[in-house]
C-alpha positions as CSV (number, residue, x, y, z in Angstrom):
1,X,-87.2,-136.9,-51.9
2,X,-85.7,-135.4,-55.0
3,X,-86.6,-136.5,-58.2
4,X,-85.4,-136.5,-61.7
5,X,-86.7,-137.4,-65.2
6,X,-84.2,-138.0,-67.8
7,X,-86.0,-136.9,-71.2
8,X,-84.6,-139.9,-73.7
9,X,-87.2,-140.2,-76.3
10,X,-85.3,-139.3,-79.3
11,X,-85.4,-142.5,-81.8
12,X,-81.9,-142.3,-82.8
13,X,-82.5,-142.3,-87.0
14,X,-79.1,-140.9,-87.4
15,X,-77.4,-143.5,-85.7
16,X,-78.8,-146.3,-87.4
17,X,-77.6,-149.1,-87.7
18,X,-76.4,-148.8,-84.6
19,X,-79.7,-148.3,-83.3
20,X,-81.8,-150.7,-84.9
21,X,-81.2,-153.7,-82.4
22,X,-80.3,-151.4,-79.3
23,X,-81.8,-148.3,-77.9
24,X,-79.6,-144.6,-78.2
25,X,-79.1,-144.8,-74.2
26,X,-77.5,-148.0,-74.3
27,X,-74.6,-147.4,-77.2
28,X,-71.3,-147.4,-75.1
29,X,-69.1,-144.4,-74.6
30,X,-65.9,-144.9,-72.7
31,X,-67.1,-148.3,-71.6
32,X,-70.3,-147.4,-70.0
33,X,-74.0,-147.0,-71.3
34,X,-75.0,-143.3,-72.2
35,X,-77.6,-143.0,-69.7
36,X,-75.3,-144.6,-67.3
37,X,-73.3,-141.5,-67.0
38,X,-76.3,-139.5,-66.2
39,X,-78.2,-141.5,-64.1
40,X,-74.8,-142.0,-62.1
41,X,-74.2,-137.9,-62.0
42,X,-78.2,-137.6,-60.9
43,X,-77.4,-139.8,-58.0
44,X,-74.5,-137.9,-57.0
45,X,-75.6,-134.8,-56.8
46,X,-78.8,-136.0,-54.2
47,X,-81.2,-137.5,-56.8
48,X,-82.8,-140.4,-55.3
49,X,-86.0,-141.4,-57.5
50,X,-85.9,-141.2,-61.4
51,X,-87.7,-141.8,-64.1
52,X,-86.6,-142.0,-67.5
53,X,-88.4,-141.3,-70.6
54,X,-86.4,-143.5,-73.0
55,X,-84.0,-143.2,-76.0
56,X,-81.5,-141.0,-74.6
57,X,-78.3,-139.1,-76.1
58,X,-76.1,-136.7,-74.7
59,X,-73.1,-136.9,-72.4
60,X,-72.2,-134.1,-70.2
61,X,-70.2,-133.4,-66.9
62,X,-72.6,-130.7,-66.1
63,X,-73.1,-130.9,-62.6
64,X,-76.4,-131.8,-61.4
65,X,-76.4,-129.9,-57.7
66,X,-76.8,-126.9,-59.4
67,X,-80.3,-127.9,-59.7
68,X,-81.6,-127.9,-56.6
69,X,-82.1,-124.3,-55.6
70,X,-84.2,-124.2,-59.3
71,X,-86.0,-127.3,-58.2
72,X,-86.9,-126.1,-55.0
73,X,-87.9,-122.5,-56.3
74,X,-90.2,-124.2,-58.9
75,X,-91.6,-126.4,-55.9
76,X,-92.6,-123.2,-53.4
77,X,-94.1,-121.3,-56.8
78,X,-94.7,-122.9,-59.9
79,X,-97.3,-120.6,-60.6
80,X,-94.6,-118.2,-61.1
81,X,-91.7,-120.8,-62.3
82,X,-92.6,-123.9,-63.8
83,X,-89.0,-124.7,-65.6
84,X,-85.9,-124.6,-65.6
85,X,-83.4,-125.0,-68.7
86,X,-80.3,-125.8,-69.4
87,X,-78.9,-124.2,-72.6
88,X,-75.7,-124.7,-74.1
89,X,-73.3,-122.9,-77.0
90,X,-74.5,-124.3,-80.7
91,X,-73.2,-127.1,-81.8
92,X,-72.4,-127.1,-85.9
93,X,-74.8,-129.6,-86.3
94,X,-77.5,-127.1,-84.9
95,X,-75.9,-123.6,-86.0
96,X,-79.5,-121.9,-85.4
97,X,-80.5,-122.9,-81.6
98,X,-83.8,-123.2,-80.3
99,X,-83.9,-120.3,-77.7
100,X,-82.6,-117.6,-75.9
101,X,-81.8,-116.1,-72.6
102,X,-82.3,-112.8,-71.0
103,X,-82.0,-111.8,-67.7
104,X,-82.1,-115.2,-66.2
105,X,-85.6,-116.0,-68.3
106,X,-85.5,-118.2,-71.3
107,X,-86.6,-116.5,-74.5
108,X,-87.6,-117.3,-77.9
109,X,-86.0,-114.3,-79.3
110,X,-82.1,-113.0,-78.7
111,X,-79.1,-114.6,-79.2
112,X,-79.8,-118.5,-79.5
113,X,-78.5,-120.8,-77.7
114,X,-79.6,-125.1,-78.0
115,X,-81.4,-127.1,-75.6
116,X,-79.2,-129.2,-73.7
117,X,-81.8,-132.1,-73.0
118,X,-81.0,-130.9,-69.2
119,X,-83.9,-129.2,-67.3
120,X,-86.2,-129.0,-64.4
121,X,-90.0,-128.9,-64.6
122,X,-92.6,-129.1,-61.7
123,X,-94.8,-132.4,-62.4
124,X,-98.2,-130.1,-62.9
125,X,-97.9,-129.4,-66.5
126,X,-97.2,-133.3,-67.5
127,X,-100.8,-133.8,-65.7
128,X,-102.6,-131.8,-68.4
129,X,-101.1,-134.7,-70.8
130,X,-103.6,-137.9,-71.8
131,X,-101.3,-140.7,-70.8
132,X,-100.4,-142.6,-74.6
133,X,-100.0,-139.2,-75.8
134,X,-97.2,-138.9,-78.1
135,X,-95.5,-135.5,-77.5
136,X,-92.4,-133.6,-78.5
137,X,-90.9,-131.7,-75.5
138,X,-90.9,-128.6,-78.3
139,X,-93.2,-127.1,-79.1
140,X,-95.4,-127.8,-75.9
141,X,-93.0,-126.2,-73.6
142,X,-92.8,-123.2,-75.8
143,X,-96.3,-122.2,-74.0
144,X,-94.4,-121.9,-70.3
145,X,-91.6,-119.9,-72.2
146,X,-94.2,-117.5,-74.1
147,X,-95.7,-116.9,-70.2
148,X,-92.2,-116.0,-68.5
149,X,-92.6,-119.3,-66.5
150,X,-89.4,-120.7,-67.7
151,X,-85.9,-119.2,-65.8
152,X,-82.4,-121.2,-67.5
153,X,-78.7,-120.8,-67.6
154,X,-76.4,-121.4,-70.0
155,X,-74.0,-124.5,-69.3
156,X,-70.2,-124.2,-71.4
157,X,-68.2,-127.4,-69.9
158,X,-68.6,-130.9,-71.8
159,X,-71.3,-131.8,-73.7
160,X,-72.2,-134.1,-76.5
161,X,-75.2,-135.1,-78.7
162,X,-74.9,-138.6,-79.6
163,X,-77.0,-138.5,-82.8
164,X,-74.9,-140.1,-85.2
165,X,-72.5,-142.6,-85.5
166,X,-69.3,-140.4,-85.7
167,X,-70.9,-138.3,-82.6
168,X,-70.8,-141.3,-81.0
169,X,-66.7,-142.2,-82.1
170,X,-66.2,-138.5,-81.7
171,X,-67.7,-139.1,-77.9
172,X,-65.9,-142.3,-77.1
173,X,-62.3,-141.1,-78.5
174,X,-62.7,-138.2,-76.2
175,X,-63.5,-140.1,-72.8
176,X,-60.6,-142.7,-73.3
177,X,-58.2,-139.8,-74.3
């Protein structure tokens, strides 16, 4: 069984109102929910149990497959790799990033490079968390990053942050081009 988590929790301020009667993974790019798109590419590339933490926003074509080697590498020694990120250029919305990456390892220093709400994690760390606990994915998973527990690649194809209203347009003029 492989499994994936879609981390959608982001409460979609910037694109209000479009998100004050609907939730950010269910505004429509190129006819089709935003989560859609990524549950649909998870199931393609061998996913076949998900879970979604709600609220999501991006579109990508990044393809999924690549995955699996990371996810079975964190599976046979998590003690050694618990994560796996997916990091993509700067958008100019973001012109700082949140991390870096050297030699295959994600870093907090270096050339920076953003989070793109793409990654693997072995389920043992989201253990140590109370269930009701609310939680932002950073900082906590800074700690795994300060150990060298964290291995990530930088992803350059499509890929879209849908946190505003002209994102969105920007998004959806795009896919029907």
């Amino acid at each position: 069984m492989r499994q994936a988590m879609i981390l959608a929790a982001g409460r979609g301020e910037r694109l209000r109102p479009l998100t004050d009667n609907l939730p950010k993974p269910l505004l429509v790019a190129g006819g089709r929910p935003l989560i859609e798109w990524q549950v649909e590419r998870l199931a393609r590339a061998g996913f076949d149990r998900l879970v979604v933490n709600h609220s999501g926003d991006i579109h990508t074509d990044f393809d999924y497959a690549r995955l699996r080697p990371r996810a079975e590498a964190i599976a046979r020694d998590n003690a050694r790799h618990v994560a796996h990120f997916v990091l993509v250029d700067n958008p100019p919305w973001h012109a700082l990033g949140d991390m870096g990456l050297s030699e295959g390892f994600v870093t907090r220093g270096g050339p920076r490079l953003t989070y793109g709400n793409i990654s693997v994690f072995h389920p043992g760390p989201f253990r140590e968390i109370v269930p009701g606990t609310a939680l932002r994915l950073f900082p906590w998973a800074y700690r795994f990053v300060d150990e060298g527990r964290v291995t990530g690649e930088r992803y350059s194809g499509p890929w879209d942050n849908v946190g505003t209203a002209d994102q969105l347009a920007a998004l959806q003029k795009r896919i029907v081009s």
